[in-house]
Backbone as JSON, one array per atom type, in Angstrom:
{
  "sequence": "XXXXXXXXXXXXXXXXXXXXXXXXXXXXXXXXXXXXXXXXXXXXXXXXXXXXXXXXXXXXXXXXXXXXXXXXXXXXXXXXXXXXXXXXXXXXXXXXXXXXXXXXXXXXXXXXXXXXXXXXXXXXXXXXXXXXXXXXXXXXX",
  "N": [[24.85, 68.38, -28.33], [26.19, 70.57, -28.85], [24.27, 72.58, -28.34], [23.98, 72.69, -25.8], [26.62, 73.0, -24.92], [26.3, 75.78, -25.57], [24.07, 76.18, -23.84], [25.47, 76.26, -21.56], [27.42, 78.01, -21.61], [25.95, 80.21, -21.35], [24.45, 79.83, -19.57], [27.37, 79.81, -17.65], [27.56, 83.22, -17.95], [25.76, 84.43, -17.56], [26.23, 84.0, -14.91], [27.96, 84.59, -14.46], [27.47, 87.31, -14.97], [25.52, 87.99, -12.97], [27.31, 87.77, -10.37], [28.93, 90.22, -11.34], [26.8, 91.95, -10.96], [25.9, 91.46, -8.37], [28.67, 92.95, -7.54], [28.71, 95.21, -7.64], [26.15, 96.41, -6.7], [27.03, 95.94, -4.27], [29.2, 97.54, -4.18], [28.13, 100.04, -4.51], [26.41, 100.06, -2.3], [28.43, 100.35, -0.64], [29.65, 102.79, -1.47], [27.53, 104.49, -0.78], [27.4, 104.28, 1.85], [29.75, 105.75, 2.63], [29.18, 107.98, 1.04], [27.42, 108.61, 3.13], [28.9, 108.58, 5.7], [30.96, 111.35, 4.93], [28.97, 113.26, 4.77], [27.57, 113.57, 7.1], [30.27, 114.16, 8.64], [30.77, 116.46, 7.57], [28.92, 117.88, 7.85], [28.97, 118.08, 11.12], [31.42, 119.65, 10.96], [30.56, 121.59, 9.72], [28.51, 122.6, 11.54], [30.81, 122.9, 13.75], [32.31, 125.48, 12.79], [30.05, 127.28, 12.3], [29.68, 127.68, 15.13], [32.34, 128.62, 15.67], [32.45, 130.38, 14.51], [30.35, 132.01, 15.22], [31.18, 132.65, 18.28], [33.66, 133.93, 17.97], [32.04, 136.43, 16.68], [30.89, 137.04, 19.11], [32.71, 137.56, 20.34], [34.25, 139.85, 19.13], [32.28, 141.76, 19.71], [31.97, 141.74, 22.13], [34.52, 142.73, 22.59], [34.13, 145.1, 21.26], [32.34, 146.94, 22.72], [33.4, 146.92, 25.32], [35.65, 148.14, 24.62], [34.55, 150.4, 24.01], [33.65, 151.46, 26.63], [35.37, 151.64, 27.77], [36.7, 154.13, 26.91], [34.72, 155.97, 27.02], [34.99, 156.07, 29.62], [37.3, 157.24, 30.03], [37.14, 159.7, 28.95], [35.01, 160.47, 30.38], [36.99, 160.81, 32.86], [38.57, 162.74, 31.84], [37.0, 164.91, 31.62], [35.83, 165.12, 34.2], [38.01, 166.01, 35.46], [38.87, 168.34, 34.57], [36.46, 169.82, 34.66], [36.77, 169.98, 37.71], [39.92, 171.22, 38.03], [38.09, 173.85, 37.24], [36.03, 174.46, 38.65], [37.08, 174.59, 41.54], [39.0, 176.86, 40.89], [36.8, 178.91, 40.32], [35.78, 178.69, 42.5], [37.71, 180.4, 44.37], [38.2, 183.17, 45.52], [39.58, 186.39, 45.37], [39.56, 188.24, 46.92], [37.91, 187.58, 49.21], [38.7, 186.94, 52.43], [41.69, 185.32, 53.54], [41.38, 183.15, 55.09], [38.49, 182.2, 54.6], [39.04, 181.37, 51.98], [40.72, 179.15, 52.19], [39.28, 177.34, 53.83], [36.73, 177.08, 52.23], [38.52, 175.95, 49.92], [39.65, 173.57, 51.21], [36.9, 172.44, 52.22], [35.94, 172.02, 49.15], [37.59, 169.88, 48.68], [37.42, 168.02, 49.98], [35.19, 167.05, 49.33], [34.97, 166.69, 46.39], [35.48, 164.37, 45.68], [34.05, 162.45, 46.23], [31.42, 163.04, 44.98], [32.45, 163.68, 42.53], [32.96, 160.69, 41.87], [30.16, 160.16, 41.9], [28.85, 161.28, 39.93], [30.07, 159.87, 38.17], [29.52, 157.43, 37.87], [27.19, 157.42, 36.95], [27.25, 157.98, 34.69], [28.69, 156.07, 33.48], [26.87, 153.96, 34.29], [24.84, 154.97, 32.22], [26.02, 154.59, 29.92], [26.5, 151.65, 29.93], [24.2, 151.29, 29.73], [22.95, 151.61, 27.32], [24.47, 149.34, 25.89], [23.44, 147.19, 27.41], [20.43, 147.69, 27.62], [19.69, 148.3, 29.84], [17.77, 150.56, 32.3], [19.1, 153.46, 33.35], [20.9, 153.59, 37.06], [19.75, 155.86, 38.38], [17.4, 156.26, 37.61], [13.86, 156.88, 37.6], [11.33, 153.6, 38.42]],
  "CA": [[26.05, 68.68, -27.59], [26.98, 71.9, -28.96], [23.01, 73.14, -27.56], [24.06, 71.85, -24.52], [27.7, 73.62, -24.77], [25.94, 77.21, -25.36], [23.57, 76.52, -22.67], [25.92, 76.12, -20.22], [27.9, 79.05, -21.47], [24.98, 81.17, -21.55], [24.69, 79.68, -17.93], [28.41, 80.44, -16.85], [27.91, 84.28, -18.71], [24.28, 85.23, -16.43], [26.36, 83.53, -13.61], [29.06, 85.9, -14.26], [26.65, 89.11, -14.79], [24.83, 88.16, -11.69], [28.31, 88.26, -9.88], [29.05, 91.73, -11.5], [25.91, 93.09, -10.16], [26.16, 91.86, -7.06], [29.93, 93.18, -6.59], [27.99, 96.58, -8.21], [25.5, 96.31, -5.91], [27.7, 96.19, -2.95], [30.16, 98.92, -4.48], [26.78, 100.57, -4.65], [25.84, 100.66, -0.76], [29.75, 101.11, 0.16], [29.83, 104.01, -2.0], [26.1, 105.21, -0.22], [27.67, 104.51, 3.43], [31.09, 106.61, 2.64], [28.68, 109.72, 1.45], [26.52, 109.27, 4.4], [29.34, 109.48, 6.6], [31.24, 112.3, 4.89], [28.0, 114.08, 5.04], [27.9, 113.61, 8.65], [31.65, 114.94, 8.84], [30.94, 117.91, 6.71], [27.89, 118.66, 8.73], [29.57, 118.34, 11.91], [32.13, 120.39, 10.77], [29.93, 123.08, 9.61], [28.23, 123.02, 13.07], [31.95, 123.65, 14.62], [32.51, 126.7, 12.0], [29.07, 127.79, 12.78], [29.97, 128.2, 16.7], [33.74, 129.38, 15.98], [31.93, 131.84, 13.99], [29.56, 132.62, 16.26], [31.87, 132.78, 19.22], [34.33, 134.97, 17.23], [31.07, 137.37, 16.83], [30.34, 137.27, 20.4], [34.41, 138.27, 21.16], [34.24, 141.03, 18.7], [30.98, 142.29, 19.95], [32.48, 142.04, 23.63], [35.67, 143.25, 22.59], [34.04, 146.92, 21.14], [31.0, 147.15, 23.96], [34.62, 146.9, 26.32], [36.32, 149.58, 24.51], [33.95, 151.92, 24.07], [33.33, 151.68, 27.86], [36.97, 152.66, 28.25], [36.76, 155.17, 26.12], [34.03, 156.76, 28.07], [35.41, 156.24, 31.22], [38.75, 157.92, 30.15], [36.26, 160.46, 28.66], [34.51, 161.13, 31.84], [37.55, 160.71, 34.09], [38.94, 164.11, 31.65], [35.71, 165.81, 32.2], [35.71, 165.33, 35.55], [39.33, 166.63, 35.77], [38.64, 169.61, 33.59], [35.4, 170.58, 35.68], [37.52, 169.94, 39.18], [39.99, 172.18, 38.23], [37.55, 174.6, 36.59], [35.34, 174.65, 39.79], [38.3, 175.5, 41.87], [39.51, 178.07, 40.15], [36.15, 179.62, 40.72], [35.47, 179.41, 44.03], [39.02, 181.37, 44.48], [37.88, 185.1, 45.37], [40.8, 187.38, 45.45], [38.34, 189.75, 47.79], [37.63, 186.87, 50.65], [40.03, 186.79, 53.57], [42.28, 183.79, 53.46], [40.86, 181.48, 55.94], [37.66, 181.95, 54.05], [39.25, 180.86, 51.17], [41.17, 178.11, 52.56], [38.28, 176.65, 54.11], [36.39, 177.01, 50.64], [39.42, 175.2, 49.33], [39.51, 172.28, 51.66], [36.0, 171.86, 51.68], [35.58, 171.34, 47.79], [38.73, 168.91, 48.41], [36.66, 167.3, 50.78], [33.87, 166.97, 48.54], [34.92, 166.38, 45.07], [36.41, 162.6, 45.29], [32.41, 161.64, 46.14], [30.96, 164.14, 43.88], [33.06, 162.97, 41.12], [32.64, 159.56, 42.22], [28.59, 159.97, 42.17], [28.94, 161.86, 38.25], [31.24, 158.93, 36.95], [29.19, 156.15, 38.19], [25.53, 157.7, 36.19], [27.79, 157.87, 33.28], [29.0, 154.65, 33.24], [25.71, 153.36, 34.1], [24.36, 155.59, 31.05], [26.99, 153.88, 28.33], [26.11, 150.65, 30.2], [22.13, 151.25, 29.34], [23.36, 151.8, 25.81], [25.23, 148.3, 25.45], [22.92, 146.2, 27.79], [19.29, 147.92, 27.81], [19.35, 148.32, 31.55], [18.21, 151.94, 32.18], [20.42, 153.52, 34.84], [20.59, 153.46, 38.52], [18.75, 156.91, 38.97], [15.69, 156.47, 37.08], [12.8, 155.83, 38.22], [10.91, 152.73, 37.59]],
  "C": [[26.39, 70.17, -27.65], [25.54, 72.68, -28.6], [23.28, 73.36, -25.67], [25.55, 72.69, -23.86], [27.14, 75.48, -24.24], [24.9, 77.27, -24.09], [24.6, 77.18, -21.06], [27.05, 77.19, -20.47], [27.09, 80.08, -21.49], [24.98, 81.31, -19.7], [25.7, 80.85, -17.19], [28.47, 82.36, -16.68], [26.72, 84.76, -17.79], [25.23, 84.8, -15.24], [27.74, 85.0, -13.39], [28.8, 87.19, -14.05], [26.2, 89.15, -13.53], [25.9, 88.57, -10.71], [28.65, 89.98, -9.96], [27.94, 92.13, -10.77], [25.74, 92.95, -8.93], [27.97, 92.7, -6.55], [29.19, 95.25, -6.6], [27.01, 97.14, -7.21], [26.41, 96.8, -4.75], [28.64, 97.27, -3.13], [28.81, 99.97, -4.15], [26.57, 101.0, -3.24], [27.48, 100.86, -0.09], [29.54, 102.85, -0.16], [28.97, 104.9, -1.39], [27.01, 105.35, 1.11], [29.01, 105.49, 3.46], [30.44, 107.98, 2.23], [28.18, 109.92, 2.62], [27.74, 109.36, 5.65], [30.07, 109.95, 6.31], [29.81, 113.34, 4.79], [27.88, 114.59, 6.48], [29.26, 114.63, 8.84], [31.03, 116.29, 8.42], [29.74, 118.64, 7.31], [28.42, 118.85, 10.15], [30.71, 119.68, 11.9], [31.33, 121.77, 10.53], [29.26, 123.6, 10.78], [29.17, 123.75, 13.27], [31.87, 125.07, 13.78], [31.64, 127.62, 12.18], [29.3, 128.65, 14.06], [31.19, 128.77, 16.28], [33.23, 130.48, 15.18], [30.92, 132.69, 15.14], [30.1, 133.34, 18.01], [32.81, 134.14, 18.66], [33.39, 136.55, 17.24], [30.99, 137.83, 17.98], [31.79, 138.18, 21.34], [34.15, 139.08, 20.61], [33.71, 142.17, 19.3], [31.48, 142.66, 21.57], [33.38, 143.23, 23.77], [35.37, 145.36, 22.65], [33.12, 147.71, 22.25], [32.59, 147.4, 25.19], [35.82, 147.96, 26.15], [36.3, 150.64, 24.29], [33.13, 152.44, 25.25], [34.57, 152.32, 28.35], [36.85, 153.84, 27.99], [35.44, 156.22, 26.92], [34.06, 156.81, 29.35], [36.47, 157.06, 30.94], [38.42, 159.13, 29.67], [35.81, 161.61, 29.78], [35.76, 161.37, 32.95], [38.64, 162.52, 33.61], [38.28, 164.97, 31.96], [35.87, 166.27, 33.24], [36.51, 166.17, 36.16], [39.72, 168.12, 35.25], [37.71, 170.42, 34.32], [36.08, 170.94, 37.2], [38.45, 171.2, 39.19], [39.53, 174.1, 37.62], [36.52, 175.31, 37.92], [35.81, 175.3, 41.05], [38.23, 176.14, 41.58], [37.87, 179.13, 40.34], [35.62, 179.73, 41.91], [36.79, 179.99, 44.87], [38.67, 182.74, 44.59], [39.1, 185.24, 45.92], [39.91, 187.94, 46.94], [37.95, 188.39, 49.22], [38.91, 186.81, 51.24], [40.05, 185.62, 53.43], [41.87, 182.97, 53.82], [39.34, 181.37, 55.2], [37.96, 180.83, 52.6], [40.16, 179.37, 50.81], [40.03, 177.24, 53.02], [37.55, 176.18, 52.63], [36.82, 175.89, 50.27], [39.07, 173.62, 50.22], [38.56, 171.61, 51.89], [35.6, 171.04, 50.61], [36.76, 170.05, 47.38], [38.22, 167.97, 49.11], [35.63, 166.09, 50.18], [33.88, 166.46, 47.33], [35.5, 165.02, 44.84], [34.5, 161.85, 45.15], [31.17, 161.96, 45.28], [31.22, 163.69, 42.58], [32.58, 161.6, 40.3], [30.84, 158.93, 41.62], [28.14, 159.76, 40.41], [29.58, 160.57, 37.44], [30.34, 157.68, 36.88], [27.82, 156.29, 37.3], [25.87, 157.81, 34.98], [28.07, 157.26, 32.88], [27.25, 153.58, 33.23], [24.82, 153.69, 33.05], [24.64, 154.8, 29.95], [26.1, 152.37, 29.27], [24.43, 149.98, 29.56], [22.32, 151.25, 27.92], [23.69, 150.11, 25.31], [24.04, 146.76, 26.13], [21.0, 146.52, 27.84], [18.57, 147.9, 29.14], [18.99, 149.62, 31.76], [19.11, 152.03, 34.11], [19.9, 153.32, 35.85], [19.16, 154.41, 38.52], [17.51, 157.17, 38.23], [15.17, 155.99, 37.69], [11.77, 154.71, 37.74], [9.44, 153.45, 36.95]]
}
């Protein structure tokens, strides 16, 4: 009887461990499927961070290529304005009769918007060759 008692608590006591390891077990592959999908998350996520980083780069990178095109346009557009009335000022002879020098005058007034125009645009296309590896208009291939 009392062989017969411990069997069958020996029984109930494997029946009970087997229980534990299956609840162990199954805690076991929950616990596996909750890393695999915060892994997932946290890889996804690092994708996004990846691109908002990468995007962020690509604004920066825009941002200074965009203001150091200003900056040489507002560059060139002093130049230009510095040479204009520098160019003037020398084709001004005291010693030519007026209408010579009026003509002169309204000529190079004629002239210097397309002139300017021609100079601003090989300079821009210059910085441009700088930022994109295009060479300019006026080269030749």
């Amino acid at each position: 009887n009392t062989l017969i008692a411990a069997a069958a608590g020996l029984a109930r006591m494997a029946s009970q461990e087997g229980a534990r390891q299956k609840k162990s077990v199954s805690f076991i592959n929950f616990a596996r499927g909750r890393v695999e999908e915060n892994a997932g998350v946290v890889g996804e996520r690092a994708r996004n961070v990846k691109g908002y980083v990468a995007d962020g780069a690509k604004k920066a990178s825009d941002s200074a290529k965009n203001a150091a095109k200003s900056v040489a346009e507002r560059n060139t557009d002093w130049a230009l304005e510095k040479s204009r009335v520098a160019i003037k000022a020398s084709l001004d002879d005291e010693k030519a009769p007026r209408f010579v020098r009026n003509l002169t005058a309204t000529v190079f007034d004629a002239v210097w918007p397309e002139l300017a125009e021609e100079v601003k645009g090989n300079v821009m296309a210059a910085v441009n060759e700088q930022f994109h590896g295009r060479p300019p208009a006026w080269t030749e291939p």
